[in-house]
C-alpha positions in Angstrom: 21.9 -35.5 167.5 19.0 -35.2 170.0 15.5 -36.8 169.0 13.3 -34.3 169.7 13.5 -30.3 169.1 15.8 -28.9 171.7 14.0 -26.1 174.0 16.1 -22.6 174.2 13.3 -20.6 175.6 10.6 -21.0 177.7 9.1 -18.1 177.8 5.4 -17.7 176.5 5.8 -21.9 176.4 1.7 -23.3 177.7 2.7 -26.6 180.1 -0.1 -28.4 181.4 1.7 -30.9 184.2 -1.0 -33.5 185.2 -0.4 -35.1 188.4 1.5 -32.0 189.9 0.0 -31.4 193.2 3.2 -32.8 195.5 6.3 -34.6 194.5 8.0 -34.4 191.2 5.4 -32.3 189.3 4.9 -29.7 192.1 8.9 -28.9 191.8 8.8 -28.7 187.5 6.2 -26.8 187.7 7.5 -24.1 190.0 11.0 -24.2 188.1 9.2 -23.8 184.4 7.5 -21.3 186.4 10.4 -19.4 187.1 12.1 -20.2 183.6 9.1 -17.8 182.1 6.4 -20.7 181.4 2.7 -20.8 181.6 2.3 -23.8 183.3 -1.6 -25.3 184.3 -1.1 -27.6 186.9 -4.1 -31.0 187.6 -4.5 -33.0 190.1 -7.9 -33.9 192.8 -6.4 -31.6 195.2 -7.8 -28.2 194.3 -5.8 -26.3 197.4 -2.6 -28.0 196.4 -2.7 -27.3 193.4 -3.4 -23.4 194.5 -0.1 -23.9 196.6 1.9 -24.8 193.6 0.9 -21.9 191.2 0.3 -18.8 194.5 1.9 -15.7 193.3 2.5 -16.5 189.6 0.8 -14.6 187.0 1.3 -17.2 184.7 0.4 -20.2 187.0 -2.9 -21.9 186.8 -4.6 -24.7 188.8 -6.9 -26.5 187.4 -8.2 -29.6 189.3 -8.8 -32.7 187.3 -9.3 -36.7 188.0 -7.4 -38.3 185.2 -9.2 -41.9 185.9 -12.2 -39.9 184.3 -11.9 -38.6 180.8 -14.1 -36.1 180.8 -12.8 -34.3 183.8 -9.5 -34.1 181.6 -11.3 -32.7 178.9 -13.4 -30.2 180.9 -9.6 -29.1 182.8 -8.1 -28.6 178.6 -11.4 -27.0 178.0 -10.5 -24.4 180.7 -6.8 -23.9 179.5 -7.7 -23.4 176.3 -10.3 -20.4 177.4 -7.6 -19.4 179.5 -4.7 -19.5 177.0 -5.9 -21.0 173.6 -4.0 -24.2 173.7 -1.4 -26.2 174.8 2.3 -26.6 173.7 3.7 -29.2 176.5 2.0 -31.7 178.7 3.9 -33.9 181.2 2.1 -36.8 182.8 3.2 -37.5 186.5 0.0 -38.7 187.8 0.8 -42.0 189.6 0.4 -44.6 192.3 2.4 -46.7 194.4 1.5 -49.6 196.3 4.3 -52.0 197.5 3.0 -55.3 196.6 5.1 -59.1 197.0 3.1 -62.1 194.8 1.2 -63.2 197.7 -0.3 -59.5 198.7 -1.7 -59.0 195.6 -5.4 -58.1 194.9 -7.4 -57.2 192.0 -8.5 -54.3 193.4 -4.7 -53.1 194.1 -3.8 -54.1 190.6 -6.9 -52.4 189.0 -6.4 -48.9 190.9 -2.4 -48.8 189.5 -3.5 -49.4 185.9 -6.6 -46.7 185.7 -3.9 -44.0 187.4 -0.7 -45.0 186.1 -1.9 -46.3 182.7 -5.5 -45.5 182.0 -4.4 -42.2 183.6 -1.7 -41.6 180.8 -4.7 -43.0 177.3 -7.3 -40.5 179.1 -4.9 -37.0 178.6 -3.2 -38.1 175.4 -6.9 -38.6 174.2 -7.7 -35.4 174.9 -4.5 -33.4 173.7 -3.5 -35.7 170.4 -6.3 -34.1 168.2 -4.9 -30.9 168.8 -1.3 -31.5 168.6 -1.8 -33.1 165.2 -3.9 -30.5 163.5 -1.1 -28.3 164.8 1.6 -30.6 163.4 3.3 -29.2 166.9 3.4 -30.2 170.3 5.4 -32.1 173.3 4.2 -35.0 175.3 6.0 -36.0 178.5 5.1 -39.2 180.3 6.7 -39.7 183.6 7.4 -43.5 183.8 10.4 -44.8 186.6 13.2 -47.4 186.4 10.6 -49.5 188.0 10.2 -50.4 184.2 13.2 -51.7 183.0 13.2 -54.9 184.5 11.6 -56.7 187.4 12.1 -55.4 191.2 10.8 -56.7 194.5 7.8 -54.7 195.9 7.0 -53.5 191.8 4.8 -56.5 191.0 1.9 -53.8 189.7 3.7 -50.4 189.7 6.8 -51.8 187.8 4.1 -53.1 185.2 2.9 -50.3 184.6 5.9 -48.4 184.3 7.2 -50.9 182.2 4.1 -49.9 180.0 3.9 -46.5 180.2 8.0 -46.9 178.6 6.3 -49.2 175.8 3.5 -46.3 175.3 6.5 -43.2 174.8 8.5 -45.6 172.4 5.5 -46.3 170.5 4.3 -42.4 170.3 7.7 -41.4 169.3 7.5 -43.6 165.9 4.6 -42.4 165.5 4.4 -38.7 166.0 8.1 -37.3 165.5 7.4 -37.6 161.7 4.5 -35.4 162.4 6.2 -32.5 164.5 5.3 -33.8 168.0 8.0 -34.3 170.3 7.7 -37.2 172.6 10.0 -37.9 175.9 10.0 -40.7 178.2 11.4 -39.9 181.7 12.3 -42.8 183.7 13.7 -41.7 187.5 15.5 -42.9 189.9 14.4 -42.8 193.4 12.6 -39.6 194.9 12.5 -38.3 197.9 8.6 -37.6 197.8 5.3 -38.9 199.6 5.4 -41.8 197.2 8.6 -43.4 198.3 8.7 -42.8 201.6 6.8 -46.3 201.8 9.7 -47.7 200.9 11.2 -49.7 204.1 14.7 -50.4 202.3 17.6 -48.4 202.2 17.0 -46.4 198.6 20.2 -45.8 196.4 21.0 -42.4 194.6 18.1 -41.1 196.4 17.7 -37.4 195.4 15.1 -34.5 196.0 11.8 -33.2 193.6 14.3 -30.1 193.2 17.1 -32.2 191.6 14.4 -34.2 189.7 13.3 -31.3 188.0 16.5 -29.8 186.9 17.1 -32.8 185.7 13.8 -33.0 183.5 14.1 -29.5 182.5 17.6 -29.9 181.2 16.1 -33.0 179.3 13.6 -31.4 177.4 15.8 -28.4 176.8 18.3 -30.8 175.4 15.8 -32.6 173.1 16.6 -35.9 174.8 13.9 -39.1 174.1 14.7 -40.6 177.2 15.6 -38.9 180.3 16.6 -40.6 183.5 18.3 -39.9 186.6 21.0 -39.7 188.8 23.0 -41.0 186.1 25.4 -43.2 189.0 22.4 -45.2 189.4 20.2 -45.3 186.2 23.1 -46.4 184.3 23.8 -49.0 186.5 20.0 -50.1 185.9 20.5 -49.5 182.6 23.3 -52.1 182.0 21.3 -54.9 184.2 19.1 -54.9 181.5 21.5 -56.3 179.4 22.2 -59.0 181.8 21.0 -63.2 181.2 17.9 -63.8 183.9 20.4 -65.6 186.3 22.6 -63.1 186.8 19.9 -60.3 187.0 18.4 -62.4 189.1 21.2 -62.6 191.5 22.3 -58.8 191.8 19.1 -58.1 192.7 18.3 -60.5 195.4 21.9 -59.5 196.7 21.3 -55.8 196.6 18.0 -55.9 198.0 18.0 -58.7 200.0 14.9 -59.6 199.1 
């Protein structure tokens, strides 16, 4: 039995994807687009976001900082004039910064947690009230295997994923009594601006087209968590299980780090 609601129509459905200038969110958006969605897209980059939405009735851009709560607010302010509310919103905003143990700075660590984390606490303030006067709703946050355990490179990003899966686990017990669905979504690697830091050879790499399917057929499915491509997630998935030495070991072998 899925977790959440399952989704057999999107038409007429109000997504606001936050964070979906490039990457991942730029590619759901355009396929929820296409599925018959309303979808508001937010991000800093105002002509971006125009890129995303041009020539879709139902597209909107709507630029917002989410380190700042009240630009959040002012962007669901303008939704809501625009369509009177919100059904869905997905939280992609995020930051990457490969970082070992001795290039670590506070000021790296501090601008991974107010995007990646504080980011996440700024939106859900602003669309929870809503949602549970409605007793309706969907929250999405976009967190990454990056979470499950620790990797090389990850010493602030994989922390803050690893939160961000803490966060969704914890909304779910706490809103699916109350009609809000809640989905974690916890990819793979990406072949987006983000990644393309990465200096390693990346495994089940895929594109932000293949990532998007794969979220859309998530939510449509009702699925808690969602993560991606399977031949590699699962894989993750079972070194969680593993004792410290042994995870430990793969790792170092694998990456050769």
């Amino acid at each position: 039995m899925p977790l959440n609601p399952p989704i057999a129509d999107w038409a007429g459905r109000r997504c606001w994807l936050v964070g979906a200038s490039t990457g991942i969110g730029a590619a759901t958006a355009r396929l929820l687009l296409a599925r018959g969605a309303k979808v508001a897209v937010s991000a800093r980059n105002r002509a971006a976001l125009a890129g995303v939405v041009a020539g879709h009735a139902e597209g909107l851009a709507v630029p917002a900082d989410v380190t700042r709560p009240e630009s959040l607010a002012e962007a669901l302010g303008e939704i809501r004039a625009a369509w009177g509310g919100v059904d869905l919103v997905m939280l992609l905003a995020g930051a990457y910064t490969p970082v070992r143990a001795w290039e670590l700075t506070a000021a790296v660590a501090r601008s991974h947690v107010e995007v990646n984390l504080m980011g996440a606490y700024h939106a859900l303030a602003a669309v929870l009230p809503d949602f549970l006067a409605r007793g309706a709703g969907g929250i999405a946050i976009v967190s990454s295997v990056a979470g499950y355990r620790g990797l090389p490179k990850a010493l602030v990003y994989g922390a803050t994923k690893a939160a961000l899966i803490n966060l969704a686990e914890t909304l779910y017990l706490d809103l699916a009594p109350r009609g809000i669905a809640v989905y974690v979504i916890n990819p793979g690697f990406v072949a987006t601006p983000m990644t393309a830091a990465n200096e390693f050879k990346m495994p089940g790499l895929v594109t932000t087209e293949v990532a998007a399917a794969e979220i859309v057929r998530g939510l449509e499915n009702g699925r808690f968590e969602i993560h991606f491509p399977r031949r590699f997630t699962t894989w993750l998935k079972l070194l969680r299980l593993a004792p410290y030495r042994l995870y430990f070991a793969a790792v170092r072998r694998s990456t050769g780090l």
